[in-house]
C-alpha positions in Angstrom: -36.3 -33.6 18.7 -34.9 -30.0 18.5 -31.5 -29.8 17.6 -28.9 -27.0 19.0 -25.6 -26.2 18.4 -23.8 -23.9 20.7 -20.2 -22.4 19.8 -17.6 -21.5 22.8 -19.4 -24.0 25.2 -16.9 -25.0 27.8 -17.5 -22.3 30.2 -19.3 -19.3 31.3 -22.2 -18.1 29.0 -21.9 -20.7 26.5 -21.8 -24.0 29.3 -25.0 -22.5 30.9 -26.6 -22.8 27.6 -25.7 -26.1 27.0 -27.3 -26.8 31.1 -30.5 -24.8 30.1 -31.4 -26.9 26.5 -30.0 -29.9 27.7 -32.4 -29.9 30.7 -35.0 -30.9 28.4 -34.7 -34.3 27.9 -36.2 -33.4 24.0 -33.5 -31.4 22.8 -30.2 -32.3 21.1 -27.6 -30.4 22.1 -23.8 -30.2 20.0 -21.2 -28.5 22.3 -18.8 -27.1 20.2 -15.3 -26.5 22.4 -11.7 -25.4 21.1 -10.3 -28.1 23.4 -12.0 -31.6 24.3 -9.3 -31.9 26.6 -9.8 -28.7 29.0 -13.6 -28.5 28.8 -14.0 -29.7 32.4 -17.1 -28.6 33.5 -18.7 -29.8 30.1 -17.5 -32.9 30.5 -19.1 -33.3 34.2 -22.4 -31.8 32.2 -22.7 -34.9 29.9 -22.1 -37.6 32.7 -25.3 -36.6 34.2 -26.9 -36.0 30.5 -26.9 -38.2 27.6 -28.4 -35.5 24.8 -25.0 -33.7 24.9 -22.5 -34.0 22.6 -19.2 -32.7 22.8 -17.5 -31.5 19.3 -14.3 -30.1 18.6 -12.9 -26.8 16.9 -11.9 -23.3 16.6 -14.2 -21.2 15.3 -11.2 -19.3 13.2 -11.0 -22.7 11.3 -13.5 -23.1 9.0 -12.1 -26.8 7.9 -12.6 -27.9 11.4 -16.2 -26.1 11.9 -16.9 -28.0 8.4 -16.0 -31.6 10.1 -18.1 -30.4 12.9 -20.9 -30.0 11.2 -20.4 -33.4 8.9 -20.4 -35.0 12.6 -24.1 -32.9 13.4 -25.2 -33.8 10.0 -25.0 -37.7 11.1 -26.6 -37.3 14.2 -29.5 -35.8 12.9 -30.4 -36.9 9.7 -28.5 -33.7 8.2 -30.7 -31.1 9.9 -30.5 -28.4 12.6 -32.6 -26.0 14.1 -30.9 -23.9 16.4 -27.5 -22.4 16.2 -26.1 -20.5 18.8 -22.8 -18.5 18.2 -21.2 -17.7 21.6 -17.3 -18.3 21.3 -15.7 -15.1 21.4 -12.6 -13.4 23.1 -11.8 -10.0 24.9 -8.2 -10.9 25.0 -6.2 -7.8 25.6 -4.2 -5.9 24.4 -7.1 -3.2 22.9 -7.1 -0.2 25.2 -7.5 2.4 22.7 -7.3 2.8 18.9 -3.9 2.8 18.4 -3.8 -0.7 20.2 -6.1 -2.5 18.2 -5.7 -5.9 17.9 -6.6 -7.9 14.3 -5.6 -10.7 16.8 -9.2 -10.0 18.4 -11.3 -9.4 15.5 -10.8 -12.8 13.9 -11.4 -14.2 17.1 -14.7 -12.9 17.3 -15.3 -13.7 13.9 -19.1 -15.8 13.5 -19.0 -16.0 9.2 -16.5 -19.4 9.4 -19.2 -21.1 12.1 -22.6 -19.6 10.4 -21.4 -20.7 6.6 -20.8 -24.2 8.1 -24.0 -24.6 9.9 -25.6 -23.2 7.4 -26.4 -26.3 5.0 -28.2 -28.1 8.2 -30.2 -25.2 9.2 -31.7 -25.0 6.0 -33.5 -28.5 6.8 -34.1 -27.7 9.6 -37.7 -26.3 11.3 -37.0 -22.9 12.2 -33.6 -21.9 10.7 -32.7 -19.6 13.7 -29.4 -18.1 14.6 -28.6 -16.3 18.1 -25.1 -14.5 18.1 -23.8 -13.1 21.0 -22.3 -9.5 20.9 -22.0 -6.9 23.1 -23.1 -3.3 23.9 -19.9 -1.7 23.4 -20.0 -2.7 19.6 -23.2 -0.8 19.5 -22.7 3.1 18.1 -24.9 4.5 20.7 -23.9 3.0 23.7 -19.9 4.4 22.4 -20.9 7.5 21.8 -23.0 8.1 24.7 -20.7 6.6 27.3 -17.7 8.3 25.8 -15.8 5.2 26.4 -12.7 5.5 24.6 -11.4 2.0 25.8 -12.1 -1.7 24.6 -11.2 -0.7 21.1 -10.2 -3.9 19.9 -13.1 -6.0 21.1 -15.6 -2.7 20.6 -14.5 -2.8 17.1 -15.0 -6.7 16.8 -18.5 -6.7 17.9 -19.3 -4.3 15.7 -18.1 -6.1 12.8 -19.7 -9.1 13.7 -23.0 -7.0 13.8 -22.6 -6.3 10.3 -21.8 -9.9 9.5 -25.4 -10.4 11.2 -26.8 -8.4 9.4 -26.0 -9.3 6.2 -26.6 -12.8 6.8 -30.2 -12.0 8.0 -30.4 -9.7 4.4 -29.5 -12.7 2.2 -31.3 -15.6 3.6 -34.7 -13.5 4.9 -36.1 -14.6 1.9 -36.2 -18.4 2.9 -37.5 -17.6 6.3 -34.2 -17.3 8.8 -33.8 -15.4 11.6 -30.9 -13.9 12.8 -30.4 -11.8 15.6 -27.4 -10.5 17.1 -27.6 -9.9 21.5 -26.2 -8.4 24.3 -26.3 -10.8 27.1 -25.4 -8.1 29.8 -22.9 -8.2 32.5 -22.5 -11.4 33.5 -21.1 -13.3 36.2 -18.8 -16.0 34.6 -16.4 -16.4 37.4 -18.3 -19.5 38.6 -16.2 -21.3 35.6 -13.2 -19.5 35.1 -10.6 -21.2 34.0 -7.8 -19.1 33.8 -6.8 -15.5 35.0 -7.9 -12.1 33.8 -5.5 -11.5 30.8 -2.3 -8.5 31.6 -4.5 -5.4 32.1 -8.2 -6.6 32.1 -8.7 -4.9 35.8 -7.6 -1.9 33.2 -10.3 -2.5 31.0 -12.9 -3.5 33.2 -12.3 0.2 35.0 -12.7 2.3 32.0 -16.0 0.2 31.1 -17.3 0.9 34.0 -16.7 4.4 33.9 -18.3 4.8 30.7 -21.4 3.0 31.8 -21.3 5.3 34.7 -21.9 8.4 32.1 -25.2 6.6 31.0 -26.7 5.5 34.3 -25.8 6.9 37.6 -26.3 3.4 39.2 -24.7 0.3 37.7 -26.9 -2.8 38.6 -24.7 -6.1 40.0 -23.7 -8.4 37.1 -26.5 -11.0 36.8 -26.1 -15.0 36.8 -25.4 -16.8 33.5 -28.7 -18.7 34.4 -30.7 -15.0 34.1 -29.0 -14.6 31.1 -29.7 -17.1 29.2 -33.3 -17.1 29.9 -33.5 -13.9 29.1 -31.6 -14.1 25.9 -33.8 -17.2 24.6 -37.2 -15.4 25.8 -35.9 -12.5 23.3 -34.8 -15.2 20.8 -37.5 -17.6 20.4 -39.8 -14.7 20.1 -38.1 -12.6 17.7 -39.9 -11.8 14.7 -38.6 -12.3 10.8 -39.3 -9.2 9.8 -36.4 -7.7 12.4 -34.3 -10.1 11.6 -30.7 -8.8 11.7 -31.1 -6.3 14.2 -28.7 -6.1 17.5 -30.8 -5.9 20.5 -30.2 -6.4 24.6 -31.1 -9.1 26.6 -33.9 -6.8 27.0 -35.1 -6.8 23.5 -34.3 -3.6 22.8 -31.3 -1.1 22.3 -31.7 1.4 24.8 -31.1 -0.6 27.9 -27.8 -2.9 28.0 -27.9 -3.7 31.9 
C-alpha cells in the first residue's frame, strides 16, 4: 500500500491532493493540517474515505512534525514513500524589498517537515519528495518580468529552492528524489476559508503585470484538479539524476503558466 504524506492539506492545492491519492482505494494518505479543528472540507473528505488520516501541526514546529511522523511511523510499519510538502503562506505584508517579511520565510520553510519525514522515507520504496514553490522564486522569471513586488514570498521560495537542492545533493547517493515545482496559477477559491489578507488585490496586480512583460496573453488560472495531475505526471516521472532541480507544472523552466 503506497503511503503519502501531504503538508498544508486543509484547503486548496494541498486538499485536492489528498482527493486525487485518496481516490485510490491502495494508497495511504496522512493529511497533515495546522488546525484539526478548522479543516472543514478535510474532514467531509474522510467521511466518504477511510485511507485518510488527519494529523496535526505546524510546519514551523519541528517537535510537532516529529510526533507526526511517530503517529505515520505506527501506521505503517515505520515506512513512507511519498512526501509532499505543500503548506506555505503569501501572507502580506512583502510589497517590495524594504518590506520583507522574516514572518513569511519561516513560514515557507520545508527543512523542519523534510528532516522529520525523513527517517520513514528511508524505508520506504521510492524515497520521493515533491515541494511546492513558485515561479516568482525563480531568478529568471524575476528578472524577466521585472516584477519588483512579492518580495517577501519571492524571496521565500527561493530559499526553499536551495533547501531542495541541497537535500537532493546529500541524500542522491541513497537514491531520493527531490524536486521542487511550480503548480501554476491556480484556482483555490473553491475552498477559501478566509479573506485575501490587507493588500493582496495589491499584490495580485503587480504579479500580473509582471507576467504581462513575459507573455502578452495570460491564460485563466487552472483547477486544482489540473494541477495536481499535472504536478504528479512531472513527479512520478522525474528522473534521479535531476534531482533537485525547480521545474513547472510543465516540467520545465521556461513556461510557468
Amino acid at each position: 500500500m503506497p503511503s503519502y504524506v501531504v503538508t498544508g492539506a486543509s484547503r486548496g492545492i494541498g486538499l485536492q491532493f489528498v482527493k486525487h491519492l485518496s481516490a485510490n482505494d491502495e494508497n495511504q494518505v496522512f493529511a497533515i493540517v495546522r488546525n484539526k479543528s478548522t479543516a472543514k472540507f478535510l474532514h467531509e473528505l474522510c467521511e466518504s474515505r477511510g485511507n485518510v488520516t488527519i494529523l496535526e501541526a505546524d510546519v514551523t514546529d519541528a517537535k510537532a512534525l516529529n510526533l507526526a511522523a511517530a503517529e505515520v511511523a505506527k501506521a505503517t510499519d515505520n515506512k513512507l514513500d511519498y512526501l509532499i510538502n505543500n503548506a506555505g503562506s503569501s501572507t502580506l505584508p512583502g510589497f517590495t524589498i524594504d518590506q520583507l517579511s522574516a514572518r513569511q520565510c519561516k513560514l515557507n520553510s520545508v527543512v523542519h517537515s523534510t528532516n522529520a519525514f525523513l527517517p520513514l522515507l528511508k524505508n520506504g520504496s521510492t524515497k520521493k519528495v515533491l515541494t511546492l514553490s513558485s515561479g516568482v522564486g525563480h531568478l529568471g522569471f524575476t528578472l524577466q518580468s521585472g516584477m519588483a513586488g512579492s518580495v517577501s514570498y519571492a524571496i521565500a521560495k527561493a530559499a526553499l529552492n536551495m533547501a531542495v537542492a541541497k537535500f537532493a545533493v546529500q541524500y542522491k547517493a541513497e537514491g531520493f528524489v527531490f524536486l521542487s515545482i511550480n503548480p501554476g496559477s491556480v484556482d483555490t477559491s473553491a475552498t477559501q476559508v478566509a479573506p485575501w489578507p490587507a493588500g493582496g488585490v495589491k499584490e495580485i496586480e503587480m504579479l500580473m503585470a509582471g507576467l504581462s512583460n513575459i507573455m502578452p496573453t495570460i491564460p485563466p488560472p487552472i483547477s486544482t484538479e489540473e494541477s495536481v495531475r499535472m504536478q504528479l505526471e512531472v513527479f512520478y516521472n522525474w528522473p534521479i539524476e535531476r534531482s533537485g532541480e525547480m521545474v513547472s507544472h510543465f516540467g520545465n523552466d521556461t513556461r510557468w503558466l
